[in-house]
VMD Tcl script that builds the backbone (N, CA, C; Angstrom):
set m [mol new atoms 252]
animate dup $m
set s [atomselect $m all]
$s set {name element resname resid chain x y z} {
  {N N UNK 1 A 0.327 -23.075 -3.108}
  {CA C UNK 1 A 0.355 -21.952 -4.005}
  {C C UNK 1 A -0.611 -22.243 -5.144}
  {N N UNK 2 A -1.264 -21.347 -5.573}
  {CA C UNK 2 A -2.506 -21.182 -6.498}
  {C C UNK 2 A -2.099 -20.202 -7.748}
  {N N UNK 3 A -2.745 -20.280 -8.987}
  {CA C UNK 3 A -2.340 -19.390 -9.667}
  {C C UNK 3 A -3.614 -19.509 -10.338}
  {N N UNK 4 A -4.242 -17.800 -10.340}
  {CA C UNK 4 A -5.620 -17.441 -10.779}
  {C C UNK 4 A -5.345 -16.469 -11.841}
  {N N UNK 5 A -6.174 -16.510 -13.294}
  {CA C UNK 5 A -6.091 -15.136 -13.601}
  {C C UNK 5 A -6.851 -14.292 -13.253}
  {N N UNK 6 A -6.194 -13.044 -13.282}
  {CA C UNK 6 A -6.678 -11.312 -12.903}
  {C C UNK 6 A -8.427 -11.190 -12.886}
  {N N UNK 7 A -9.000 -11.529 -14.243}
  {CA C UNK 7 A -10.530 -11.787 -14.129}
  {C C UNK 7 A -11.202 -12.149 -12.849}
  {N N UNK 8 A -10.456 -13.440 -12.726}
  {CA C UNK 8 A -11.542 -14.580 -12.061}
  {C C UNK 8 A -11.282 -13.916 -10.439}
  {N N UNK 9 A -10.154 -13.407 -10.344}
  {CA C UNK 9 A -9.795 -12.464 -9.074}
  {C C UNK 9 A -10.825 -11.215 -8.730}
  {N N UNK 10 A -10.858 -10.548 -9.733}
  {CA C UNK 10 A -11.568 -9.429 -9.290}
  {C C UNK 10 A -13.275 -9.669 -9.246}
  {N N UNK 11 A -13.351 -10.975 -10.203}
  {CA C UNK 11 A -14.734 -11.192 -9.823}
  {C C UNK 11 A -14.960 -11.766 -8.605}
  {N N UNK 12 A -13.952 -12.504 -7.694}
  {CA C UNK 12 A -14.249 -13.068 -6.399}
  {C C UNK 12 A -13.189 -12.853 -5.653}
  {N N UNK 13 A -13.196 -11.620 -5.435}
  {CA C UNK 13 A -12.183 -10.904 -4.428}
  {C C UNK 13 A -11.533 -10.994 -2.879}
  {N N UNK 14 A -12.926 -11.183 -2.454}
  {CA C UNK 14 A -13.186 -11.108 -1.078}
  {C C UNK 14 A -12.573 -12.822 -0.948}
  {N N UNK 15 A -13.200 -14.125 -1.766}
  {CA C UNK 15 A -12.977 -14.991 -1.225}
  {C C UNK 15 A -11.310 -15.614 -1.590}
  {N N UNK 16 A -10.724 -15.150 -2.425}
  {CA C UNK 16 A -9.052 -15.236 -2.429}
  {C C UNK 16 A -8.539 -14.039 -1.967}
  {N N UNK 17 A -9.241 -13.387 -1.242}
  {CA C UNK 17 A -8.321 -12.401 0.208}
  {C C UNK 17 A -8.641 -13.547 1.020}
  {N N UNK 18 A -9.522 -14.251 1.443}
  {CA C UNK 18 A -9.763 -15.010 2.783}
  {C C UNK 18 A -8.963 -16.398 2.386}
  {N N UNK 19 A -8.806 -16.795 1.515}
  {CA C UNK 19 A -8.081 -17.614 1.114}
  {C C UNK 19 A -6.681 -17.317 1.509}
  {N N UNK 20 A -5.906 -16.013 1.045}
  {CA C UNK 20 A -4.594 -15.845 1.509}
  {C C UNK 20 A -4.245 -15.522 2.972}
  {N N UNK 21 A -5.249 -15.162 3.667}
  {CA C UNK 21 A -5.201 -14.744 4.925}
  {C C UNK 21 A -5.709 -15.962 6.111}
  {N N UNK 22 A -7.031 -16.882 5.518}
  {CA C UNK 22 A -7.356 -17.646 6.483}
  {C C UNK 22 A -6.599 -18.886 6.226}
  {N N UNK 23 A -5.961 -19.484 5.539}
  {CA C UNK 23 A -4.897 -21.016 4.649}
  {C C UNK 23 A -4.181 -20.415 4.816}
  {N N UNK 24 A -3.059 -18.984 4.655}
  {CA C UNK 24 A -1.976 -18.812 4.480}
  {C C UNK 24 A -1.498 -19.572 2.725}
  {N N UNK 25 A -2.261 -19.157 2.157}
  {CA C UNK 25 A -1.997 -19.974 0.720}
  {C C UNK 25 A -1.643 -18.204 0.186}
  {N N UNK 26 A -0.593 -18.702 -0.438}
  {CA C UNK 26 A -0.023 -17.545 -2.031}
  {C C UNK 26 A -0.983 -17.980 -3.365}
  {N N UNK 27 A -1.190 -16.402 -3.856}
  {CA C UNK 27 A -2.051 -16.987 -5.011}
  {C C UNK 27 A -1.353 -15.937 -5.940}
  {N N UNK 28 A -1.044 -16.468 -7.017}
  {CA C UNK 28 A -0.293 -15.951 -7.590}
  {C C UNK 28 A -1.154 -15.427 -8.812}
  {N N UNK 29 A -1.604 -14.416 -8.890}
  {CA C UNK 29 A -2.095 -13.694 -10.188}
  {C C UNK 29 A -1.289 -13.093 -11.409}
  {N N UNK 30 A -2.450 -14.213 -12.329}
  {CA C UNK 30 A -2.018 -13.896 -13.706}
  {C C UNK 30 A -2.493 -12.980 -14.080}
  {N N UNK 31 A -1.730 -11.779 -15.118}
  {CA C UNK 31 A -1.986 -11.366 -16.175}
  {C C UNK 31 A -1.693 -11.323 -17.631}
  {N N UNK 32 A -1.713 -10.273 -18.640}
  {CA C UNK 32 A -1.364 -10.283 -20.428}
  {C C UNK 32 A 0.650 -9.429 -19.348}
  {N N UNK 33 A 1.032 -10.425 -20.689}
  {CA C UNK 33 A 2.443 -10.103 -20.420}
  {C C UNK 33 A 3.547 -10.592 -19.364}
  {N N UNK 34 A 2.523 -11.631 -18.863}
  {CA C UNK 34 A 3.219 -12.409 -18.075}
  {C C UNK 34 A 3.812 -10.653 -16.752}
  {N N UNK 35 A 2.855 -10.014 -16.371}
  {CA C UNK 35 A 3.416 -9.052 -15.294}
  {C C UNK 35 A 2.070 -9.379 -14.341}
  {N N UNK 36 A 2.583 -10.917 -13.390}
  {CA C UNK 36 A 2.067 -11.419 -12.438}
  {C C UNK 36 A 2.141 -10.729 -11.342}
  {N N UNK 37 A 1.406 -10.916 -10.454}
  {CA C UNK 37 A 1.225 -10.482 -9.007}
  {C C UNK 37 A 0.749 -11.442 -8.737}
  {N N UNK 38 A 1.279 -11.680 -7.236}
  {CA C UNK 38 A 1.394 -12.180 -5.556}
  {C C UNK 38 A 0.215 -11.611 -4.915}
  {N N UNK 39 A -0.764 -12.663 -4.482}
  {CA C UNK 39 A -1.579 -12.016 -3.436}
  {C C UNK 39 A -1.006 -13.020 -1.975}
  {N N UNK 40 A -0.810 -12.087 -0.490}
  {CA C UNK 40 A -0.672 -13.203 -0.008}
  {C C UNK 40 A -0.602 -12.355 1.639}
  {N N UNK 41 A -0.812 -12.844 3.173}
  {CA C UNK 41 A -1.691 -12.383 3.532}
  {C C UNK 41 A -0.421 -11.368 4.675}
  {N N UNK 42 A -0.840 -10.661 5.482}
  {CA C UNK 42 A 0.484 -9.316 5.645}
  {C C UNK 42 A 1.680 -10.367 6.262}
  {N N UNK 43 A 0.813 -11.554 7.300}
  {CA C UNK 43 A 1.893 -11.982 8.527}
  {C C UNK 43 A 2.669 -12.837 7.570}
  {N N UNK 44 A 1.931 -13.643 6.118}
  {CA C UNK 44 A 3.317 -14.445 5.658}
  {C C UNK 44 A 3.840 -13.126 4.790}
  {N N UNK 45 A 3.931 -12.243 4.489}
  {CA C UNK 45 A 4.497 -10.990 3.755}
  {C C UNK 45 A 5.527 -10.370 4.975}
  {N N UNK 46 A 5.605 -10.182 5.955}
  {CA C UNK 46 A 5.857 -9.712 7.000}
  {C C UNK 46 A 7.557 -10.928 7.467}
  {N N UNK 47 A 7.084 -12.406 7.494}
  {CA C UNK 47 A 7.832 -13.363 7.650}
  {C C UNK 47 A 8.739 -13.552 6.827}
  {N N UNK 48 A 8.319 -13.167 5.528}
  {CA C UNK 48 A 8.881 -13.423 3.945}
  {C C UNK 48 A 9.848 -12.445 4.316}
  {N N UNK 49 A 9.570 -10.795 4.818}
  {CA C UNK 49 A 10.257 -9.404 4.748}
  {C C UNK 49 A 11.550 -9.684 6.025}
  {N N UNK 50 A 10.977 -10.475 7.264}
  {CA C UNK 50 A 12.130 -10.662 8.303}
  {C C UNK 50 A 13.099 -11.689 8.116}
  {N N UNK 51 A 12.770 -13.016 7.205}
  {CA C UNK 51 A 13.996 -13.771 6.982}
  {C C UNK 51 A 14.555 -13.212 5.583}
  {N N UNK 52 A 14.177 -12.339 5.314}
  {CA C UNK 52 A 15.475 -11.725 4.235}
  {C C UNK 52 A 16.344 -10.494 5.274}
  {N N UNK 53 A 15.711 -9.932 5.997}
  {CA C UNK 53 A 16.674 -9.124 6.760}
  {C C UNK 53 A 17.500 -9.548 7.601}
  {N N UNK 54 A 17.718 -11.185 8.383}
  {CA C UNK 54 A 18.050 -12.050 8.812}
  {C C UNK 54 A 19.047 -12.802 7.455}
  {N N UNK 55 A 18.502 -13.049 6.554}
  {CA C UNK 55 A 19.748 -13.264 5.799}
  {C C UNK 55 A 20.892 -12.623 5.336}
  {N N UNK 56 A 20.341 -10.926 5.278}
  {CA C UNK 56 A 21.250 -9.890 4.569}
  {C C UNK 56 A 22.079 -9.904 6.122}
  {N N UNK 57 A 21.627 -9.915 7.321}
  {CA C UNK 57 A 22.628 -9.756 8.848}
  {C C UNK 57 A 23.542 -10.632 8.739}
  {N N UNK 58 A 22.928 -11.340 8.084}
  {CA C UNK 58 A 23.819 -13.084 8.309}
  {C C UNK 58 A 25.341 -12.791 7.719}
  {N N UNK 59 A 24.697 -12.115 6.389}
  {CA C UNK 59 A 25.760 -11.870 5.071}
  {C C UNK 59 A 26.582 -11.317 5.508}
  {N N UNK 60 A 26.540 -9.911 6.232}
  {CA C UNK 60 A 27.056 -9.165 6.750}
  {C C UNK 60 A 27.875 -9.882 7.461}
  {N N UNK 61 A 27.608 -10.566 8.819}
  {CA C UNK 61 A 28.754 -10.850 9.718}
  {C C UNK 61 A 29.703 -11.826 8.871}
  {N N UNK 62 A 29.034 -13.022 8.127}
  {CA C UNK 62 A 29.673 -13.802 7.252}
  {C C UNK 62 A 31.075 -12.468 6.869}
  {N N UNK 63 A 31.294 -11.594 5.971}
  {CA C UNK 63 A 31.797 -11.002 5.444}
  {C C UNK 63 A 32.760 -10.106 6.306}
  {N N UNK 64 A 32.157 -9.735 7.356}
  {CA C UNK 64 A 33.365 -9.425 8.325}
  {C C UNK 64 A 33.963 -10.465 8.934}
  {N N UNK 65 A 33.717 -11.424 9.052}
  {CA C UNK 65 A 34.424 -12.863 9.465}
  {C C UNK 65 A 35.261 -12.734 8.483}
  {N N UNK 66 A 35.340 -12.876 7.391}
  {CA C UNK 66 A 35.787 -13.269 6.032}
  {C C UNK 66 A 37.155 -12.136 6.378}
  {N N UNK 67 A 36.954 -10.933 6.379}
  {CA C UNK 67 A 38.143 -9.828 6.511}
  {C C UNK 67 A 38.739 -10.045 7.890}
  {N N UNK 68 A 38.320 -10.218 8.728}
  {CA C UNK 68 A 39.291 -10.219 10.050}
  {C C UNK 68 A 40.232 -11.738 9.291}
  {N N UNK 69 A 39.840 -12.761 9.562}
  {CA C UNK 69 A 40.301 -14.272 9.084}
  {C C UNK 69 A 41.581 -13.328 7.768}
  {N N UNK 70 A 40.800 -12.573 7.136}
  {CA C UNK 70 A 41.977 -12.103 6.080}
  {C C UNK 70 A 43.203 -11.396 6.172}
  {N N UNK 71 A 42.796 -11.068 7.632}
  {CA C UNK 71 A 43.725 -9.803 8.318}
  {C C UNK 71 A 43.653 -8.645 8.343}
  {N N UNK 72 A 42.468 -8.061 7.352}
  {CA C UNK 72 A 41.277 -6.387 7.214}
  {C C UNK 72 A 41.251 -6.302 8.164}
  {N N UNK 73 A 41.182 -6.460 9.873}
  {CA C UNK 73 A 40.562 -5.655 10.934}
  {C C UNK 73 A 41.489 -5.124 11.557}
  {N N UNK 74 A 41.035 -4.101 12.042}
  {CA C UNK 74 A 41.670 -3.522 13.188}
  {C C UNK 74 A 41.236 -2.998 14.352}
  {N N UNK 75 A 42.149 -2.591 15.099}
  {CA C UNK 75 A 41.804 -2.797 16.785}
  {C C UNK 75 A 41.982 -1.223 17.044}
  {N N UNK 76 A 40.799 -1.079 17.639}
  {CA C UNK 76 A 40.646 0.429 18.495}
  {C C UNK 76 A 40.064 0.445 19.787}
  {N N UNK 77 A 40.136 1.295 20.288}
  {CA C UNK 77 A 40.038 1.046 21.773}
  {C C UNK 77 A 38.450 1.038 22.078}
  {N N UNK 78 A 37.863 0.853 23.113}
  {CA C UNK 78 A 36.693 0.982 23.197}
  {C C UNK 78 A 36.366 2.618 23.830}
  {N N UNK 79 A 35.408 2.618 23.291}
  {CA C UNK 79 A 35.357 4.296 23.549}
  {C C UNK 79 A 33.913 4.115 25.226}
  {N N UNK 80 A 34.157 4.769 25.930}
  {CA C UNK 80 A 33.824 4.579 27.342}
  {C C UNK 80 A 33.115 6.080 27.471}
  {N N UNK 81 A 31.533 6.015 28.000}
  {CA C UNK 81 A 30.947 7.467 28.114}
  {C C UNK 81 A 31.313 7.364 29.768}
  {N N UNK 82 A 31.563 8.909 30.513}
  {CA C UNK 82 A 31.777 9.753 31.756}
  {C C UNK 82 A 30.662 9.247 32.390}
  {N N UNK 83 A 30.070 9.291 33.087}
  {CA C UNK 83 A 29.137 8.681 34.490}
  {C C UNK 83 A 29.261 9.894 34.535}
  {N N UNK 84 A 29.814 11.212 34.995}
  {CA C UNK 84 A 29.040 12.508 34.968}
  {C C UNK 84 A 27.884 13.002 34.309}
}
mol reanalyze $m
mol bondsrecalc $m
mol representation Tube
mol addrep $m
């Protein structure tokens, strides 16, 4: 991980896009006010986006575990579609 300010970014653009995309390196851009931005390239953005949706699934079953174990569940029948 790298941390550039905003300037030195827009003056050499092209080569910290190829930087985040060809290294897989995060570069973390500075600006006034400390309201930073992340440059970083789609597939680790993409990886970053699927193990959080993989964690929130996780949470989820975690939490219905948690209520059945508590005694929250209940039993219904399975509902069966006609073959007609």
């Amino acid at each position: 991980m790298m941390a550039v300010n905003y300037s030195t970014v827009r003056n050499n653009l092209k080569n910290y896009c190829d930087i985040a995309t060809d290294s897989q390196e995060t570069v973390i851009i500075t600006r006034k006010d400390e309201k930073n931005i992340v440059l970083m390239s789609l597939e680790k953005y993409n990886q970053l986006a699927k193990a959080a949706r993989n964690a929130e699934y996780l949470a989820m079953i975690d939490r219905g575990i948690s209520q059945l174990a508590a005694g929250k569940g209940r039993q219904h029948e399975l509902i069966e579609e006609d073959d007609e």
